[in-house]
ZATOR-16848 format. One record per residue (C-alpha): residue number from 1; residue in one letter; x, y, z. Coordinates in nm, 3 decimals, always signed. Layout:
BEGIN
+-----+---+---------+---------+---------+
:   k : r :       x :       y :       z :
+-----+---+---------+---------+---------+
: NUM : A :       X :       Y :       Z :
...
+-----+---+---------+---------+---------+
% end
This chain:
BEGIN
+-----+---+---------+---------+---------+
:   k : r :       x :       y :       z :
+-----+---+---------+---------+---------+
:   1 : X :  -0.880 :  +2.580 :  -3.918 :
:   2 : X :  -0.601 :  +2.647 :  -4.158 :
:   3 : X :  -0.297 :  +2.857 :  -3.978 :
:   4 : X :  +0.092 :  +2.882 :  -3.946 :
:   5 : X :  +0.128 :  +2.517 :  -3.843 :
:   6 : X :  -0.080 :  +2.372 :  -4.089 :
:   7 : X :  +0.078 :  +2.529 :  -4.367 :
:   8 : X :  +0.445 :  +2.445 :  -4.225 :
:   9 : X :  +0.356 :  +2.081 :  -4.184 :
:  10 : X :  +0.117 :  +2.075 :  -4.488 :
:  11 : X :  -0.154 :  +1.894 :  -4.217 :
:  12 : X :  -0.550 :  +1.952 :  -4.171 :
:  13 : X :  -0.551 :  +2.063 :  -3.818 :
:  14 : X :  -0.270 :  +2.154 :  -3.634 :
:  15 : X :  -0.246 :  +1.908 :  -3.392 :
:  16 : X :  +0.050 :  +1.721 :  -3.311 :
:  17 : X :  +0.083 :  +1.369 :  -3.211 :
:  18 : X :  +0.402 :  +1.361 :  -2.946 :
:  19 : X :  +0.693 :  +1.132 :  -3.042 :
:  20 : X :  +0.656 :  +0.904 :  -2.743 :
:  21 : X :  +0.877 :  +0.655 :  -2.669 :
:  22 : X :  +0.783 :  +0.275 :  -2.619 :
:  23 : X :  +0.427 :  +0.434 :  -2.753 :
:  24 : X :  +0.495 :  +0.613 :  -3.111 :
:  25 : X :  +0.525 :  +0.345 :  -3.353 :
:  26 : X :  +0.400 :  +0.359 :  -3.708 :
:  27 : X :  +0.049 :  +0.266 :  -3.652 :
:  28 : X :  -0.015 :  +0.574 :  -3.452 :
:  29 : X :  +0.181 :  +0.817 :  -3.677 :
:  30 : X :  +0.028 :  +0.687 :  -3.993 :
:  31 : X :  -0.288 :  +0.703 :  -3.798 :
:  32 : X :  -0.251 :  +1.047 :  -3.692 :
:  33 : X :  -0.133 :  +1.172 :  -4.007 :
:  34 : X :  -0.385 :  +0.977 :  -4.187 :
:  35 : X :  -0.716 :  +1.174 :  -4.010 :
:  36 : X :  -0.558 :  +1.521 :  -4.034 :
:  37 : X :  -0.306 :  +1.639 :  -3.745 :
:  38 : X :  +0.047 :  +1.531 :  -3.778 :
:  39 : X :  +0.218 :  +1.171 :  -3.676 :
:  40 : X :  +0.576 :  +1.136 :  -3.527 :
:  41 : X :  +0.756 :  +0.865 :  -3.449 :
:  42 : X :  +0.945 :  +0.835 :  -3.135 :
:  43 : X :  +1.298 :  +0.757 :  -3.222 :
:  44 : X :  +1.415 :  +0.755 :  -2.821 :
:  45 : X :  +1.321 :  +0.412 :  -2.828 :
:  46 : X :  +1.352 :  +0.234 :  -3.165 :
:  47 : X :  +1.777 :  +0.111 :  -3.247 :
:  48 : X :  +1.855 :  +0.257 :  -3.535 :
:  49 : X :  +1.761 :  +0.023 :  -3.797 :
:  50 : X :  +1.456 :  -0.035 :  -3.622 :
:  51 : X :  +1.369 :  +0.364 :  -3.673 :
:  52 : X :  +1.388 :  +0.279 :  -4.085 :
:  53 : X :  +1.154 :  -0.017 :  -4.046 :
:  54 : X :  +0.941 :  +0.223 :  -3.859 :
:  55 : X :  +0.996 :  +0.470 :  -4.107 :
:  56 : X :  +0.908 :  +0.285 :  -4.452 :
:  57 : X :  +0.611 :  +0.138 :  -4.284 :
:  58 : X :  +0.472 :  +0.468 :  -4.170 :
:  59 : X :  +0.528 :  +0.573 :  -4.582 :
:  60 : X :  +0.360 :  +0.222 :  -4.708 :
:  61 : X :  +0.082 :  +0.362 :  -4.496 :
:  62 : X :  +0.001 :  +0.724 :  -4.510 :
:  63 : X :  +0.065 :  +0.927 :  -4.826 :
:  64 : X :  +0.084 :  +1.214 :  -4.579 :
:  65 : X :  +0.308 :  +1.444 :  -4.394 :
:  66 : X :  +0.480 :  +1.276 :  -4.076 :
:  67 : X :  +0.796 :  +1.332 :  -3.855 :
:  68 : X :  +1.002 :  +1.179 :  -3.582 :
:  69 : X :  +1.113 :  +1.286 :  -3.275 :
:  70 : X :  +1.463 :  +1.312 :  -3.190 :
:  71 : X :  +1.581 :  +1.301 :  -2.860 :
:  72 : X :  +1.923 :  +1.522 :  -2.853 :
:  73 : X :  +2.097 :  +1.276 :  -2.572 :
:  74 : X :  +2.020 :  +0.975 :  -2.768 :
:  75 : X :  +2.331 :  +0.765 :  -2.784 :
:  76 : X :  +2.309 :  +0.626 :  -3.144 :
:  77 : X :  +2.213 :  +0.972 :  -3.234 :
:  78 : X :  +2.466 :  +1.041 :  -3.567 :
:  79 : X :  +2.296 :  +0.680 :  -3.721 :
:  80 : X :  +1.933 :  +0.788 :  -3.645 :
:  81 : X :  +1.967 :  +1.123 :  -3.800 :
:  82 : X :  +2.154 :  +0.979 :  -4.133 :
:  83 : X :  +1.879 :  +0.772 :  -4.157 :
:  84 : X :  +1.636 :  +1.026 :  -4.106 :
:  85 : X :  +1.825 :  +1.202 :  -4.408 :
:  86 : X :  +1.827 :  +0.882 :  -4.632 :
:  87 : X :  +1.500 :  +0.787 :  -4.571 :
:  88 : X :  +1.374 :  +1.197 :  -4.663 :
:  89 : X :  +1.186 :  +1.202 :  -4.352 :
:  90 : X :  +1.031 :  +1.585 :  -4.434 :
:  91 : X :  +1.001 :  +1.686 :  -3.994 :
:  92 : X :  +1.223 :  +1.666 :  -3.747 :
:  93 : X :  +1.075 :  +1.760 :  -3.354 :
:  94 : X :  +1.402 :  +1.776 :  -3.163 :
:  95 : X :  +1.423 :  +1.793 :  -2.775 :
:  96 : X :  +1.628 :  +1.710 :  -2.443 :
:  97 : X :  +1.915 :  +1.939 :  -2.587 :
:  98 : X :  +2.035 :  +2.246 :  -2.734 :
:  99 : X :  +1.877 :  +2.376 :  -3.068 :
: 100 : X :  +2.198 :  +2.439 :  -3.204 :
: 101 : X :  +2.297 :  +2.114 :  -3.220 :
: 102 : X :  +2.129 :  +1.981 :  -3.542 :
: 103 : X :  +1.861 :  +2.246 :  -3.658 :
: 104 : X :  +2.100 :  +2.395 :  -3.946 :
: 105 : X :  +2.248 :  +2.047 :  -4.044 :
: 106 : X :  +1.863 :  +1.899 :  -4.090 :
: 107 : X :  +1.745 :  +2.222 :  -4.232 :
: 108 : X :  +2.039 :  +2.220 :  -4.547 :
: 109 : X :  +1.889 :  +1.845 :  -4.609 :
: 110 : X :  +1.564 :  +2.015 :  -4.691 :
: 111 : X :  +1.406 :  +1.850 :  -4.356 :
: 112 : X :  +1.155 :  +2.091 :  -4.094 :
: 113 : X :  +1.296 :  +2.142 :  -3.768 :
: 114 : X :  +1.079 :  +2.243 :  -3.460 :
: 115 : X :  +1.244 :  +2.186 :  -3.123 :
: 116 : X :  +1.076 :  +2.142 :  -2.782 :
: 117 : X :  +1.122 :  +2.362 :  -2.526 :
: 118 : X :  +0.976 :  +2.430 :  -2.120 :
: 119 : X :  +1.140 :  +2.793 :  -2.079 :
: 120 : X :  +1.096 :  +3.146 :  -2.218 :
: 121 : X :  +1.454 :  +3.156 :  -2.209 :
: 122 : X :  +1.514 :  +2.849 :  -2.451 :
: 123 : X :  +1.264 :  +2.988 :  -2.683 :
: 124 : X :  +1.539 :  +3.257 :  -2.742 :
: 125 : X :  +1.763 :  +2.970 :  -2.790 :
: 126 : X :  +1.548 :  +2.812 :  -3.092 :
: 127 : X :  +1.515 :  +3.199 :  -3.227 :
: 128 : X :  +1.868 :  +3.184 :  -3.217 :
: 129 : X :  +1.897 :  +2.841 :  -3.351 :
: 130 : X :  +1.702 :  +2.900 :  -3.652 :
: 131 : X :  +1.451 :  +2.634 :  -3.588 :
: 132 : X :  +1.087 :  +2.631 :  -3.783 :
: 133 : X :  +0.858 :  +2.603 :  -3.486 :
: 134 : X :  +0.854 :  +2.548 :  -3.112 :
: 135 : X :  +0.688 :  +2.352 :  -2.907 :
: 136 : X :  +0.618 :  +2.510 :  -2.558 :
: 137 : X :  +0.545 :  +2.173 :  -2.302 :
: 138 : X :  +0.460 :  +2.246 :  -1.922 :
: 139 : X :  +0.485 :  +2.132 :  -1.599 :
: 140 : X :  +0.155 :  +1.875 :  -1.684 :
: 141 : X :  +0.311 :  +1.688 :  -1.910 :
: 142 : X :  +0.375 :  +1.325 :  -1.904 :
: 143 : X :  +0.748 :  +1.160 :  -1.937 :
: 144 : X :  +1.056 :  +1.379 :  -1.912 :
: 145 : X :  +0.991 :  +1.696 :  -1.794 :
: 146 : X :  +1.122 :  +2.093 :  -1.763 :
: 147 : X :  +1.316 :  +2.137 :  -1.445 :
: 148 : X :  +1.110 :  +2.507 :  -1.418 :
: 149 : X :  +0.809 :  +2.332 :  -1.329 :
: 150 : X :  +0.592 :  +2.619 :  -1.495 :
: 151 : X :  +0.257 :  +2.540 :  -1.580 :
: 152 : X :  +0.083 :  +2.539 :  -1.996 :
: 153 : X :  -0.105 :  +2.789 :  -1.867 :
: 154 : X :  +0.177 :  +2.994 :  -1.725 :
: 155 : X :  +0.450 :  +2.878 :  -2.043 :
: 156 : X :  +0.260 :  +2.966 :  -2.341 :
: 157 : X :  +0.177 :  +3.319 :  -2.303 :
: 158 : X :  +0.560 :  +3.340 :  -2.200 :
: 159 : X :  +0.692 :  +3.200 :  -2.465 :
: 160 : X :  +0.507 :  +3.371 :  -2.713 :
: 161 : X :  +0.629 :  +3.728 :  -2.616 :
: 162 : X :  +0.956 :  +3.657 :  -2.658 :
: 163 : X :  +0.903 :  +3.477 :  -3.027 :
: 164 : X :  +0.698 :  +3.519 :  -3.342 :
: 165 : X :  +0.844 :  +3.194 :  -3.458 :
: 166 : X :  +0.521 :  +2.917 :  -3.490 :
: 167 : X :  +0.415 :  +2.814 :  -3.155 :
: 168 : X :  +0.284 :  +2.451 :  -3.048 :
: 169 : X :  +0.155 :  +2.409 :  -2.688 :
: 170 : X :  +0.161 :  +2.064 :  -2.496 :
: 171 : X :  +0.118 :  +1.961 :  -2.144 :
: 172 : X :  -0.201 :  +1.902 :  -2.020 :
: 173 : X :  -0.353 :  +1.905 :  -2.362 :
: 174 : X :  -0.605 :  +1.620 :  -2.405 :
: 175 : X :  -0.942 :  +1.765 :  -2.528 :
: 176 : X :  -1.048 :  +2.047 :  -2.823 :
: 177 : X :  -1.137 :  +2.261 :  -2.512 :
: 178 : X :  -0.804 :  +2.296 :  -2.402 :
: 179 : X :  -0.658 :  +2.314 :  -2.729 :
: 180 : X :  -0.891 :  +2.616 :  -2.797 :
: 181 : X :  -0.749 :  +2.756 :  -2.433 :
: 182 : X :  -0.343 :  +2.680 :  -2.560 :
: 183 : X :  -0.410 :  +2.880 :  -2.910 :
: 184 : X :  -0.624 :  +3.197 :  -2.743 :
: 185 : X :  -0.306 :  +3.204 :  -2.500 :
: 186 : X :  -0.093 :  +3.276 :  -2.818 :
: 187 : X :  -0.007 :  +2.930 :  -2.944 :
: 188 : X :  -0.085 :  +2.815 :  -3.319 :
: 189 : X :  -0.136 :  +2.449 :  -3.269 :
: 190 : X :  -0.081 :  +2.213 :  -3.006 :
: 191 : X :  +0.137 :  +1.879 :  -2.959 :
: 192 : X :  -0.067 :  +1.602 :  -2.776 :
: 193 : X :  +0.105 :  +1.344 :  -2.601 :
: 194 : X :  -0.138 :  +1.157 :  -2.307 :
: 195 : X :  -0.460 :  +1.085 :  -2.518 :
: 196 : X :  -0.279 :  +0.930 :  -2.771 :
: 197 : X :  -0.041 :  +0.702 :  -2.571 :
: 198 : X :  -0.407 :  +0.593 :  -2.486 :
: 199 : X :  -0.518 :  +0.460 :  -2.808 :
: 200 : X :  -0.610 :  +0.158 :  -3.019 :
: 201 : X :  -0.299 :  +0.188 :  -3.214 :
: 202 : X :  -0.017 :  +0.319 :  -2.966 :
: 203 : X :  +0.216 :  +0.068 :  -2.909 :
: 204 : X :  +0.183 :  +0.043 :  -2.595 :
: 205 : X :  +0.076 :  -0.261 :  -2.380 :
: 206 : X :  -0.263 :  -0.299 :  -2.307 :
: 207 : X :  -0.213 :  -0.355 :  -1.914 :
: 208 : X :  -0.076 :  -0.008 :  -1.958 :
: 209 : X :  -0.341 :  +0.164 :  -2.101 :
: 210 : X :  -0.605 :  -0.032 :  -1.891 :
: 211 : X :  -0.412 :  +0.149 :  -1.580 :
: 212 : X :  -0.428 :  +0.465 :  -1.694 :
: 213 : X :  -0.786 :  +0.476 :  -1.747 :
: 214 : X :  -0.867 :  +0.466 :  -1.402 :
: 215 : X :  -0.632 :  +0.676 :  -1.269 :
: 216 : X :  -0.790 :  +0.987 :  -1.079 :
: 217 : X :  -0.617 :  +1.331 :  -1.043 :
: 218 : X :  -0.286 :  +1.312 :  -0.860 :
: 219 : X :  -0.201 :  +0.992 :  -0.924 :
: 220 : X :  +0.130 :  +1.118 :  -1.140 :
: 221 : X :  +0.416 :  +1.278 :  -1.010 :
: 222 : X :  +0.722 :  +1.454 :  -1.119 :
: 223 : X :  +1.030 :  +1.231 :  -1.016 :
: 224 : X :  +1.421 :  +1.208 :  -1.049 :
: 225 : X :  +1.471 :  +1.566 :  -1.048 :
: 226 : X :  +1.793 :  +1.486 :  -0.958 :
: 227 : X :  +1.897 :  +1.322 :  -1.310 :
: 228 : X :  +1.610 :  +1.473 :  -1.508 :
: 229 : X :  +1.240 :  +1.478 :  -1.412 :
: 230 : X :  +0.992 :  +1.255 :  -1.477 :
: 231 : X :  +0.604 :  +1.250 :  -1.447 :
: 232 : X :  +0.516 :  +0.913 :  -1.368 :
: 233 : X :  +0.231 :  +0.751 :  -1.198 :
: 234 : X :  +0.253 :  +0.631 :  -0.798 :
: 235 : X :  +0.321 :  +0.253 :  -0.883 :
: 236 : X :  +0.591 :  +0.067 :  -0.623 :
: 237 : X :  +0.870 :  +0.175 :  -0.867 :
: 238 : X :  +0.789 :  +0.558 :  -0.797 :
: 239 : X :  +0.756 :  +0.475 :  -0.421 :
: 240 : X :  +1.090 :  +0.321 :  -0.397 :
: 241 : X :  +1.202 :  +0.626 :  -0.639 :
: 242 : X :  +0.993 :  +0.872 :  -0.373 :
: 243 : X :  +1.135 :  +0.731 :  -0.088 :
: 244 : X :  +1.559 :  +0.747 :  -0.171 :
: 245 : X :  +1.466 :  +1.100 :  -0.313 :
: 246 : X :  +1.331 :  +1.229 :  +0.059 :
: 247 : X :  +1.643 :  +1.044 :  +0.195 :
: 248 : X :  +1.861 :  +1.251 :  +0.003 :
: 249 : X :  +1.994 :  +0.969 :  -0.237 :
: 250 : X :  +2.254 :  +1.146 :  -0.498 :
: 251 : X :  +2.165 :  +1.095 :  -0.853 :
: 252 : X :  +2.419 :  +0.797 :  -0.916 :
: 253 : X :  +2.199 :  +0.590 :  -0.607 :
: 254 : X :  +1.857 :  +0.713 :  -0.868 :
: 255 : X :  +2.052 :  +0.591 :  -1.202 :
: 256 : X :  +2.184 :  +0.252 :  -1.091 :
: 257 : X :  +1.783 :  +0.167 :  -0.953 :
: 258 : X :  +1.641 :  +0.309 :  -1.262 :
: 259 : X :  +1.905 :  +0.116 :  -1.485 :
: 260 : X :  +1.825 :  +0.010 :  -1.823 :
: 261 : X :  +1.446 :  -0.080 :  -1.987 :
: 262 : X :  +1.295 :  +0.059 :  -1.710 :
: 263 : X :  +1.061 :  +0.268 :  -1.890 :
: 264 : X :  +1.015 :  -0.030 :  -2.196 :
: 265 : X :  +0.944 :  -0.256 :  -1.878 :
: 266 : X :  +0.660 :  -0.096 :  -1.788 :
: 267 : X :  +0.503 :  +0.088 :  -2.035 :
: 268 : X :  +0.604 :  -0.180 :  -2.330 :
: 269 : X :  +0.600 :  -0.506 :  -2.181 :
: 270 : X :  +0.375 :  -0.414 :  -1.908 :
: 271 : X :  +0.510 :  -0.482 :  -1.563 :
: 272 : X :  +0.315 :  -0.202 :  -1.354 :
: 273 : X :  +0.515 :  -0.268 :  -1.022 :
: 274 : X :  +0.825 :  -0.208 :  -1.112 :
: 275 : X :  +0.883 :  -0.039 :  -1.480 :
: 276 : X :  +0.864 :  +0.334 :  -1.547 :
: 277 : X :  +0.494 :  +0.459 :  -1.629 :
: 278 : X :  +0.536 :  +0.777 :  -1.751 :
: 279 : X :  +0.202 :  +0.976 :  -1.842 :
: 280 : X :  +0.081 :  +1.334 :  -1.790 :
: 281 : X :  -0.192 :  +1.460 :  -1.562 :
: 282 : X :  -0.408 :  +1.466 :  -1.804 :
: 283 : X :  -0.476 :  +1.095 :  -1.782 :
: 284 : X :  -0.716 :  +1.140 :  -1.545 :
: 285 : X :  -0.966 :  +1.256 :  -1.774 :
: 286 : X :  -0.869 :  +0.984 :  -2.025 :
: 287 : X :  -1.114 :  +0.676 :  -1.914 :
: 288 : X :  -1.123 :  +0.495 :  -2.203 :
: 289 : X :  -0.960 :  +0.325 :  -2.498 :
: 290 : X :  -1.041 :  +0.451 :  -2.876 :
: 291 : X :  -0.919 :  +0.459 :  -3.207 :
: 292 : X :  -0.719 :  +0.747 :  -3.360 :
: 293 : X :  -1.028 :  +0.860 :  -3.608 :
: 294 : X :  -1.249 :  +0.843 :  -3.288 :
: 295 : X :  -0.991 :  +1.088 :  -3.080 :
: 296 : X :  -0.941 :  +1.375 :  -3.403 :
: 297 : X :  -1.331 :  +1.363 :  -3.476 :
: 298 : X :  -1.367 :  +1.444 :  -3.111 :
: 299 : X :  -1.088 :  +1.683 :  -3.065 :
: 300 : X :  -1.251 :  +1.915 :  -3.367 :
: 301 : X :  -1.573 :  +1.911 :  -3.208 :
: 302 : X :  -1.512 :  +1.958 :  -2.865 :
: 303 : X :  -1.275 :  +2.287 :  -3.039 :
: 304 : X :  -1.540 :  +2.401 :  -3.266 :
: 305 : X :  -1.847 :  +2.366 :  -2.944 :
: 306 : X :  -1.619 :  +2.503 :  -2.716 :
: 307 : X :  -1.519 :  +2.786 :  -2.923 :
: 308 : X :  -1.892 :  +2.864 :  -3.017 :
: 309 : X :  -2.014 :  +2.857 :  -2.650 :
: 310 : X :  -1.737 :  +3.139 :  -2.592 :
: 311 : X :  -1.846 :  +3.355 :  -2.855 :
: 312 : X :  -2.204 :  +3.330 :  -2.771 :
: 313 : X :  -2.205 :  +3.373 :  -2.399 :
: 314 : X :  -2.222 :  +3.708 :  -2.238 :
: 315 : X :  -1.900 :  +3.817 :  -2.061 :
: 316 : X :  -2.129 :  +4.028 :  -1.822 :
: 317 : X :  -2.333 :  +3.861 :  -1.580 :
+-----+---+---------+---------+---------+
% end
């Protein structure tokens, strides 16, 4: 299965565990990185020190390629990236800002730099930007969200006219069917976000995950469009959210309720009234717990079946 991301990252498959935060710890990056695809960290919710502990742990256990995710509005931003740089993290995923903003700083510090994107016309941006790869994420995915509200489906086959650059596809991606429908759409891997936040060693709590395998389709929901959207499932918080946001609440009503923790409330500590469970519709085909091994073996079959059952049936009926 060897291709453009797999040689970039120097990984197995290309397949992209999603720098979650309040999920992405080191046990699922090393994980990840340790059966084949390609661990991240999720810096938007680790202090900065607590990033390098993160960091040398994920080394101590995995001797192979990983990454963090870097969330552009991150207010300790200049001391996670110098520590990013001193610890030689070798990939950067950057996202929730412009391109520009890092991508040629990292790249002179010998470091990979893909950067997530949700538009056709911020794929010109990373072109422009200079970045390694992209990663295209639709309207399905879980936590903070494009305000275009365009489908994977819909996003990928955008994207990938306007750019030759390496193309990852997430949202919505949770099985090796769909990854085998992201990559005939044009993309070259994909980043997975949902199905992992859903395993043994996310760092998640385990009221969390429990939730989330019995949700059923349209139980998540984009919310605060108004300060930037969120998919989150219908728990009291989102109803109190849902119900200021038909009233016509202004976004400084939406950011004094939401506050601080909200998001480490719920899906960390695991208050599912009133924290912030953010997970993409996907979730309601997750229904159970398992290991990271467990998820890549199936992943690469479910590709490999689903890729031989297209080639052998007839397109004419």
């Amino acid at each position: 299965m060897e291709n453009r991301i797999c040689k970039l990252f120097g990984i197995k498959y290309p397949i992209i565990q999603a720098g979650m935060v309040w999920c992405s710890g080191w046990r699922l990056a090393s994980a990840v990185s340790n059966n084949g695809g390609l661990g991240l960290l999720g810096a938007g919710s680790m202090h900065p020190e607590t990033l390098r502990e993160h960091i040398q742990k994920t080394k101590l256990a995995t001797n192979q390629p990983f990454g963090v995710n870097v969330p552009l509005f991150y207010p300790e931003l200049e001391a996670i990236i110098n520590i990013i740089a001193e610890e030689k993290v070798p990939i950067v995923f950057t996202s929730a800002g412009s391109p520009k903003k890092l991508t040629a700083w990292l790249q002179e510090r010998g470091i990979i730099v893909a950067h997530v994107i949700a538009s056709s016309a911020f794929a010109l941006k990373c072109e422009e930007a200079g970045v390694d790869a992209i990663v295209a994420e639709g309207f399905e995915a879980g936590g903070h969200n494009g305000k275009e509200e365009t489908t994977t489906m819909t996003l990928i086959p955008a994207v990938r006219r306007v750019t030759s650059l390496p193309l990852m596809a997430a949202g919505g991606v949770g099985t090796g069917e769909a990854m085998l429908a992201a990559m005939v759409l044009g993309a070259d891997g994909v980043q997975i976000g949902s199905r992992f936040a859903i395993s043994e060693e996310s760092s998640a709590h385990p009221d969390f995950k429990k939730l989330v395998t019995g949700l059923a389709e349209g139980d998540t929901k984009l919310a605060l469009k108004k300060i930037g959207p969120v998919r989150l499932i219908k728990n009291e918080f989102f109803q109190t959210v849902n119900k200021l946001e038909l009233e016509g609440a202004d976004g400084s009503v939406l950011r004094e309720l939401l506050g601080k923790g909200r998001a480490k409330k719920g899906m960390f500590e695991g208050d599912l009234a009133e924290g912030e469970l953010e997970i993409g519709q996907v979730a309601s085909i997750i229904n159970e717990v398992l290991p990271v091994e467990t998820i890549m073996k199936n992943l690469i079959a479910e590709y490999h079946a689903a890729k031989m059952r297209v080639n052998t049936d007839e397109f004419e009926c």
